[in-house]
N, C-alpha and C positions, 0 to 999 in steps of 0.2 A: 504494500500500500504506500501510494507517495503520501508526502503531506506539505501543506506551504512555510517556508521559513522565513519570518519575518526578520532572525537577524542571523549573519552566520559568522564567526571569529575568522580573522586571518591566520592562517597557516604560515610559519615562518619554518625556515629550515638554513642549515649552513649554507647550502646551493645557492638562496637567495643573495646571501653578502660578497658571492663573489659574481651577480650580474652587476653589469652598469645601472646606473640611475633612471638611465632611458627605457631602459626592458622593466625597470620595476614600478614604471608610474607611467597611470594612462594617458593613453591621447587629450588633446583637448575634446574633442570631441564627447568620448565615453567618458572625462571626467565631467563634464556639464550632464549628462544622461544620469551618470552614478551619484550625483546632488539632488538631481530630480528624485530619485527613486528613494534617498537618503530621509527624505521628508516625508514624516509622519503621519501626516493629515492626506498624506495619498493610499495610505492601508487605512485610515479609520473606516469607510465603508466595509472595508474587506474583516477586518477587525468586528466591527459591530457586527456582522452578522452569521461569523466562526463560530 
């Protein structure tokens, strides 16, 4: 059964400290998308009626 997750921790690992900066932080693009999504008040419908 899937289920929806409203929040999910980042996963760190050694591998990540030795990419560059550029591999480990988004586009602008998906970071304007992932602020969008980051906001609260866009899961309260989906919340309210879980």
């Amino acid at each position: 059964m899937e289920m929806l997750r409203l929040a999910g921790g980042q996963v760190e690992s050694l591998f990540d400290d030795a990419l560059p900066v550029e591999v480990r932080e988004l586009p602008e693009d998906l970071a304007r998308l992932d602020a969008l999504l980051a906001d609260a008040a866009l899961f309260e419908p989906i919340s309210a009626a879980w």
